[in-house]
C-alpha positions in Angstrom: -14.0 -23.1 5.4 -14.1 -23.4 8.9 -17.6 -22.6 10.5 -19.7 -20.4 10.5 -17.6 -18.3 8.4 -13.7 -16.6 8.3 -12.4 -13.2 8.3 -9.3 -12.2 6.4 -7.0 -8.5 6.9 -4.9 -8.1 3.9 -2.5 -5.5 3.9 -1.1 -3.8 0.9 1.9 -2.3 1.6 3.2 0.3 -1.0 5.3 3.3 -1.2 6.3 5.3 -4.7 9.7 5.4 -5.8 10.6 8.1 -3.4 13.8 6.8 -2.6 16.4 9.7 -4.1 14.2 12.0 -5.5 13.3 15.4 -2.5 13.3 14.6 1.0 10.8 17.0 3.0 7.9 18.1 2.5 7.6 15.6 -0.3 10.2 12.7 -1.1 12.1 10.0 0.3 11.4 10.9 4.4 7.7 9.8 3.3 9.7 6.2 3.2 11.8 7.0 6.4 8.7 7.9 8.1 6.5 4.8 7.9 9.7 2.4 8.6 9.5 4.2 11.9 6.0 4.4 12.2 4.3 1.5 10.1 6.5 -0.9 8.6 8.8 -1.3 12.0 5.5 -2.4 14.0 4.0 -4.7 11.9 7.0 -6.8 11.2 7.0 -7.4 15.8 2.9 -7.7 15.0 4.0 -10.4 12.2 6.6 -11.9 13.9 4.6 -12.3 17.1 2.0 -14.4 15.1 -0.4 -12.2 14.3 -2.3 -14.1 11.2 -2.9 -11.1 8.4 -2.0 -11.1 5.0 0.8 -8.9 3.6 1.4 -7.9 0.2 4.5 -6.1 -0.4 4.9 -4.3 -3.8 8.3 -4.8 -5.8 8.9 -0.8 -6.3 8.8 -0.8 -2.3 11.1 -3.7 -1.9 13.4 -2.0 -4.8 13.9 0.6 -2.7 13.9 -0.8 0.8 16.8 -2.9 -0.5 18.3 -0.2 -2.2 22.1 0.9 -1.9 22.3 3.4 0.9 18.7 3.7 1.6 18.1 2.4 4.8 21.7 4.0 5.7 19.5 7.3 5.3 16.9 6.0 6.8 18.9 5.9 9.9 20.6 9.1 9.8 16.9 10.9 9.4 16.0 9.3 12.7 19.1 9.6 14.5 20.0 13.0 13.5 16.8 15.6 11.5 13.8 14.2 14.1 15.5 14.6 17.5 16.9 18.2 15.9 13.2 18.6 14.6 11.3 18.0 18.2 14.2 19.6 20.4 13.0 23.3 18.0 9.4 22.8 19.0 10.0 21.8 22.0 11.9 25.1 22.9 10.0 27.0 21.0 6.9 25.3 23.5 8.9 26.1 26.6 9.9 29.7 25.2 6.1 30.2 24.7 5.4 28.6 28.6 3.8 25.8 27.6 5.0 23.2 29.1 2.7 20.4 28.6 3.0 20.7 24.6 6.7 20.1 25.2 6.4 17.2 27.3 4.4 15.7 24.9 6.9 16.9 21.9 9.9 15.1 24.1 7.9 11.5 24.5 7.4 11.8 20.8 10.8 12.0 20.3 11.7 9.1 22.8 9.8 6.9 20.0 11.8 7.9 16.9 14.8 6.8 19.0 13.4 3.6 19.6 12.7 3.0 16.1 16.5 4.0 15.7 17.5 1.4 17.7 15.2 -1.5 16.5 16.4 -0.6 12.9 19.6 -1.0 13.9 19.1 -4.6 16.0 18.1 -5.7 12.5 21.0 -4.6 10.8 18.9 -1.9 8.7 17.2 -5.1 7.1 13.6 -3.6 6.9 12.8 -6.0 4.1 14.6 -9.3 5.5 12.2 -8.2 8.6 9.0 -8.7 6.5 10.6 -11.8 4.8 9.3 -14.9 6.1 5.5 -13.1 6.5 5.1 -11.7 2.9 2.3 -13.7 1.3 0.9 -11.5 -2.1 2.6 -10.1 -5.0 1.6 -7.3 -7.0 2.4 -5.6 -10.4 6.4 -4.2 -10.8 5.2 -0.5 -10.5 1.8 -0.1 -8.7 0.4 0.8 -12.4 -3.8 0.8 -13.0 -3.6 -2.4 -14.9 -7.3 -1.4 -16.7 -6.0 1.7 -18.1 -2.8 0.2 -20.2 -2.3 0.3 -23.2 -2.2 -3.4 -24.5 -2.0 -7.0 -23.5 2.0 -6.4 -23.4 1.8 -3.4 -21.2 0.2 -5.5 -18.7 2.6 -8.3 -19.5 5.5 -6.2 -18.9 3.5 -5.1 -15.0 2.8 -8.7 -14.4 5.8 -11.0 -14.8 8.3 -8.0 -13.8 6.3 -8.1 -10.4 5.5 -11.8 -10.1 9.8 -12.5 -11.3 10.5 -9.8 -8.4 8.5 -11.5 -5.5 9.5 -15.3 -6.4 12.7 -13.8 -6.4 13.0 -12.4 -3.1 10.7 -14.7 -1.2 11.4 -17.9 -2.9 8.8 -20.4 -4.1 5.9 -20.2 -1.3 4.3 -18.0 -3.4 0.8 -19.6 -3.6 -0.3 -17.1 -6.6 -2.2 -14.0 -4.9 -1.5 -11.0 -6.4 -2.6 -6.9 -5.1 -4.1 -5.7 -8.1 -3.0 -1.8 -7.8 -6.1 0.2 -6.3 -8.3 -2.7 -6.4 -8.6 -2.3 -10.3 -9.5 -4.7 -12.6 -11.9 -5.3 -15.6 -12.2 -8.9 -16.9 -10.3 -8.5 -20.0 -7.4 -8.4 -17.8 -8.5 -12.1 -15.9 -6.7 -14.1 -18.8 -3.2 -12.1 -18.4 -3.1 -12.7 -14.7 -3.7 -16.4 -15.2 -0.6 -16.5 -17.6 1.5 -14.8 -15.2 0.5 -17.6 -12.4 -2.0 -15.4 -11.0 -4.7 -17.5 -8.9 -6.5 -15.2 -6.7 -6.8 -11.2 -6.6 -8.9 -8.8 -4.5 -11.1 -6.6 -5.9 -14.2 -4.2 -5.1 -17.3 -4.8 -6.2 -18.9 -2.4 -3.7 -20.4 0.2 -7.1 -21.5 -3.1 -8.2 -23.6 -4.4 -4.8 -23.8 -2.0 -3.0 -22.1 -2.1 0.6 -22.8 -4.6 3.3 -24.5 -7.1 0.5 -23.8 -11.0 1.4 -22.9 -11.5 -2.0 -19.0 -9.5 -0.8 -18.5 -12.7 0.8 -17.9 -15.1 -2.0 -15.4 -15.6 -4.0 -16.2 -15.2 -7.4 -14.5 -17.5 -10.6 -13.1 -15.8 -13.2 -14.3 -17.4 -16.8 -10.6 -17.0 -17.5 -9.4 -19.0 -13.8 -8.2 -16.8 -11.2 -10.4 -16.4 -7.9 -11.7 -12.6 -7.3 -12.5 -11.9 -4.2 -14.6 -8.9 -3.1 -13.7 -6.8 -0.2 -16.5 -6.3 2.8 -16.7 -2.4 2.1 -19.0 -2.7 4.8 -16.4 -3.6 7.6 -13.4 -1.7 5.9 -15.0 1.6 5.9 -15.8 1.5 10.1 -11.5 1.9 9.8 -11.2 3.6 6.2 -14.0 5.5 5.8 -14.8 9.0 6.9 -16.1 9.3 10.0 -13.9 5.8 11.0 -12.6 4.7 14.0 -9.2 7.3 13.1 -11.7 10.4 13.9 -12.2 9.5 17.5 -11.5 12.9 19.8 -9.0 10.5 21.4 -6.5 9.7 18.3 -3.5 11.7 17.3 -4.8 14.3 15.0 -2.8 14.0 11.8 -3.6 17.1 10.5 -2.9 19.8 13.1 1.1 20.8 13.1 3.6 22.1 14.6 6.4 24.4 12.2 8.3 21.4 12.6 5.5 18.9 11.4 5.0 17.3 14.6 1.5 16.3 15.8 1.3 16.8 19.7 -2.7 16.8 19.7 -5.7 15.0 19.8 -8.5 15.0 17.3 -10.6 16.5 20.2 -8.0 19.7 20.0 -6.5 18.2 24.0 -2.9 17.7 24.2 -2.1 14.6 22.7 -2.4 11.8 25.7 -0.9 7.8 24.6 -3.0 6.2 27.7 -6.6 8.0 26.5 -5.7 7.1 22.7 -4.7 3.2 23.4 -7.8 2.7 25.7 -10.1 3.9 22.6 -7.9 1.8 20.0 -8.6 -1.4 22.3 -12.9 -0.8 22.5 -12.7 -0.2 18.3 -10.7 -3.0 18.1 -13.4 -4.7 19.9 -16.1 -3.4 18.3 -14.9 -4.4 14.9 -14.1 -8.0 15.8 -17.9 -8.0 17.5 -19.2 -6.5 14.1 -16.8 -9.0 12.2 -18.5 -12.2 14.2 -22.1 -11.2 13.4 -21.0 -10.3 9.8 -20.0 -14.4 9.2 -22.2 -15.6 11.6 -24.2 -17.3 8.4 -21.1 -18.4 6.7 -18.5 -16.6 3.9 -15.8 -15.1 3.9 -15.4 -11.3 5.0 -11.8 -9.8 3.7 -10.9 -6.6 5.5 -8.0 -4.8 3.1 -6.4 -1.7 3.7 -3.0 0.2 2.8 -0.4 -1.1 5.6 0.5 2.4 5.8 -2.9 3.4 7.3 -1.2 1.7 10.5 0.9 3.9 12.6 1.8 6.3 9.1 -1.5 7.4 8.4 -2.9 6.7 12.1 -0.8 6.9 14.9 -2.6 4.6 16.8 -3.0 1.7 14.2 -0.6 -0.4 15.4 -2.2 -1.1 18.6 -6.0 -1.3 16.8 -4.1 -4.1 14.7 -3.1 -6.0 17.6 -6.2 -5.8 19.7 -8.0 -6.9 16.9 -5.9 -9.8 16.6 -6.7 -10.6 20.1 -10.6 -9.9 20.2 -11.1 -12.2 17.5 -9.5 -14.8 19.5 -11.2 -14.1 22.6 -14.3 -14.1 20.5 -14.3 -17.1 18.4 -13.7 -15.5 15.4 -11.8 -17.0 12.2 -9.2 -14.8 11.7 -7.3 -16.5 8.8 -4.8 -15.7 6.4 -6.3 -15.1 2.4 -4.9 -17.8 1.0 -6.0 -20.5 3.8 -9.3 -19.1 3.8 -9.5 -19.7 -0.2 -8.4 -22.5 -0.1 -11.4 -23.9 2.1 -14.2 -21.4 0.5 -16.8 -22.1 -1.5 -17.2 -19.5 -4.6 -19.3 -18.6 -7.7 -19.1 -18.3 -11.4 -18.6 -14.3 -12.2 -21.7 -12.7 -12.3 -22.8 -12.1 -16.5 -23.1 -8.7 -17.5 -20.6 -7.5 -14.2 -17.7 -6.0 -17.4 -17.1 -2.5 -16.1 -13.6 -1.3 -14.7 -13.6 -1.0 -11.0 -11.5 0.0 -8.3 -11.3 1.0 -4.4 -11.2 4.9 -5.6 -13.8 7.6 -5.3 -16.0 7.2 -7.1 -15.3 3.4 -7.5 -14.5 3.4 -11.2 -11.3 4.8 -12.8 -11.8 8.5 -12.4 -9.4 9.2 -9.7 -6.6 8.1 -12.2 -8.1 9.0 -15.3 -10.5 12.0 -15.0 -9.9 15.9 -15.4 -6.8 16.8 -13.1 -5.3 13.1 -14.2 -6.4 12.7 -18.4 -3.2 14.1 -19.6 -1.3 11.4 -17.1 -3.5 8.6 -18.5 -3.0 9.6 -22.1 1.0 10.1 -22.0 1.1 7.2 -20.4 -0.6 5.0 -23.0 1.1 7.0 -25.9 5.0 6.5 -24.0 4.2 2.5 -23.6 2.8 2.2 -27.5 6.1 4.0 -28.0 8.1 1.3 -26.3 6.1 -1.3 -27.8 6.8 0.5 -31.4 10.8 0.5 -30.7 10.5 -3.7 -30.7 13.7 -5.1 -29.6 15.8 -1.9 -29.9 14.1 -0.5 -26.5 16.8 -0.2 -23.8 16.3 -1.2 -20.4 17.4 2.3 -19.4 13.5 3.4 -21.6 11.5 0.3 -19.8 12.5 1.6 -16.1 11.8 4.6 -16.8 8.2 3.8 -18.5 7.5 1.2 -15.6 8.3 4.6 -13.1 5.9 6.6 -15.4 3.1 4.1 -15.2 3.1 4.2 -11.2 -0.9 5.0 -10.3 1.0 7.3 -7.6 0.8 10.4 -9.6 -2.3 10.3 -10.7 -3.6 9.5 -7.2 -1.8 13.0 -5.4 -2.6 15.2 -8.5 -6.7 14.4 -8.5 -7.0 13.9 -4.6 -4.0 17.6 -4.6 -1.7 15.9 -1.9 1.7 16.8 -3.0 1.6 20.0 -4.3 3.4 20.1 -7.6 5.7 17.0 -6.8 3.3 14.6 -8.6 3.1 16.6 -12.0 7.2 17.4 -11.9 8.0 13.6 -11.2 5.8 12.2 -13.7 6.9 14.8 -16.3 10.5 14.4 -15.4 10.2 10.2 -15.5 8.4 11.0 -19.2 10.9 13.4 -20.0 13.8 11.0 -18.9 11.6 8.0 -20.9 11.9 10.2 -24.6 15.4 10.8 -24.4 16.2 7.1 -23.7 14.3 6.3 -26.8 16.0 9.2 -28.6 19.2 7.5 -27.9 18.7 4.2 -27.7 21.8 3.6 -25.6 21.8 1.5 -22.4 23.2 3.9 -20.4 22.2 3.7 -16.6 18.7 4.7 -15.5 18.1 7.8 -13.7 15.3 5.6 -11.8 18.4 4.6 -9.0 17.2 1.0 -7.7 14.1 0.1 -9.8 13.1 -3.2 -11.1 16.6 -4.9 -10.6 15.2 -7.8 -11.6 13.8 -6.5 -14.9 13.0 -8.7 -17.9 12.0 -6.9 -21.0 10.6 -9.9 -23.0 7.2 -9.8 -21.8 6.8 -6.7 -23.6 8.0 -7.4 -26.4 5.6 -10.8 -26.7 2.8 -11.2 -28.9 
């Protein structure tokens, strides 16, 4: 590892299977959105050298590669977001305020140039993330720890792993997003036999936060490399009171009727110069925190949803690329994952350290397991030892739609209440949809549109 230590930024990039299924407030347009906002300004970020490490999760890909899709995509920003601002802006002006609208029509002016740079790539969101995307992850985003059996986890595994060597050839050099930063070490020997060789997870419950021990590698008894995230670091971006509450910053809960966000977090109209000005001293500030962090040695890796970036916070995109540059102005080792690893020293697994974990709040499995979410767990352990119990009559139409059902997604908006009662319906209609293939037992096509094209059932069905 290079001296005195190396940062890494990994960035998990995931969306649900929205893609068919509702469009506003809760659907597909979640997808539309952070192309425009998120997924559009990383790949320039990316292609302009910047050197982070993405993970891209197959159900995403399905859909971004999806029939139509992007086709969609295009019409939403071409057509429903200029028609969306032009209402509040009118409505603005009708009211005499005419500073609101201004800000409304430059907020349009940047849905138009998302328009045109998905068009200058052909509507190719995915071949724009191509030659950058480093990590796998599981077929479906599922909580590997809460599974039923060493064949459920198979099934997440290979499907995801066959998906990503796929579509991004053989560079693959075996990292894999462990959904919500879950894992348990029964699980350590499963991702070895998928070709598994390194996975993030957070130890943070275990440490406690800003502990030195974060920034080593630890060895699996079983072979793969886990490698704690700096909770530290991640939570002066992540965490409440983060960098994204800044008075500054876009607030991204205040909105218009047409679900437009035209002012800061300080309640001012919404000004781009004030906001990018504060982006660029965090941006600082964290690469200044990140130098004295590995001034001693080890390896600090920052990870966050990609989505955070320009979806969740309007001004992530430019924090991204200041960062980029402050670490080079200050000396810092900002690596990619996998060239960090491959340099870093690490240590055996601490004995005794056996209890699920994950990212979530609390960091155990409750957010995807406890009160609002025990009935999801539960049908979804009882539907895969129903596929498992169907042997080699189970229909690929039943496997997409169990791999849909065991998305963490649902679980997620139902405890944290974030989609009203989309979660609940889709995950009852995907269970409802799973039964009646197994009723049938015909291979008729899946209601699940673009998922898991590349699906292999034989993992599941393997000792």
């Amino acid at each position: 590892m290079p001296a005195p230590g190396a940062v890494s930024v990994v960035l998990h990039t995931h969306m649900p299977y929205v893609e068919g299924y509702g469009t506003w407030p809760f659907g597909e347009e979640w997808l539309w959105e952070a192309v425009a906002t998120c997924y559009l300004p990383l790949a320039r970020l990316l292609d302009a050298g910047a050197p982070l490490t993405l993970s891209l999760t197959p159900v995403l890909c399905d859909q971004l590669e999806a029939p139509g899709a992007l086709d969609r995509c295009a019409a939403f920003l071409r057509e429903v977001r200029p028609a969306s601002h032009r209402l509040d802006v009118d409505a603005c002006l009708s009211a005499g305020n005419a500073e609101l609208a201004a800000e409304l029509e430059r907020a349009a002016g940047q849905y138009a140039a998302a328009l045109a740079e998905l068009e200058a790539c052909g509507r190719d969101v995915l071949g724009r993330f191509a030659p950058h995307v480093a990590w796998a992850s599981s077929a479906t985003h599922a909580i590997l720890p809460l599974l039923a059996s060493d064949a459920g986890v198979r099934l997440q595994l290979h499907v995801g792993v066959d998906a990503h060597r796929v579509r991004f050839g053989e560079r693959w050099r075996g990292g894999l997003w462990l959904p919500e930063c879950a894992h348990e070490p029964w699980l350590d020997p499963l991702l070895e036999e998928a070709g598994v060789h390194a996975a993030c997870v957070e130890l943070t419950g275990a440490f406690g936060p800003g502990d030195p021990r974060h920034l080593t590698p630890l060895r699996s008894p079983a072979g793969p490399l886990l490698v704690p995230i700096d909770r530290a670091l991640v939570d002066l971006v992540w965490g409440p009171g983060g960098y994204p509450a800044a008075g500054p910053y876009r607030d991204e809960h205040r909105r218009t009727a047409r679900d437009h966000r035209p002012w800061a977090n300080d309640g001012a109209i919404y000004d781009p110069l004030r906001a990018r000005d504060r982006a660029r001293a965090d941006a600082a500030d964290l690469a200044a925190r990140c130098e004295r962090r590995v001034r001693g040695g080890g390896l600090s890796v920052l990870a966050f949803d990609s989505e955070l970036f320009g979806h969740h916070w309007h001004e992530g995109p430019v924090f991204l690329e200041a960062f980029v540059e402050a670490c080079e102005a200050r000396g810092v080792p900002l690596l990619p994952l996998d060239d960090a690893l491959a340099g870093a020293e690490s240590a055996p697994w601490p004995a005794g350290l056996d209890e699920p974990t994950s990212w979530g709040q609390p960091p155990t499995l409750w957010t995807w397991s406890g009160p609002r979410a025990a009935d999801i767990a539960w049908a979804q352990r009882a539907a895969e030892l129903r596929a498992l119990a169907a042997g080699p009559e189970v229909t690929e139409r039943a496997v997409r739609e169990l791999l849909a059902l065991q998305a963490s997604d649902w679980a997620f908006l139902e405890t944290r209440e974030l989609a009203g009662p989309y979660a609940r319906e889709r995950f009852e209609g995907h269970l409802g949809n799973f039964h009646e293939a197994l009723r049938t037992l015909v291979s008729a096509p899946s209601a699940v549109r673009g998922l898991a094209p590349h699906l292999r059932i034989a993992p599941l069905l393997e000792p």
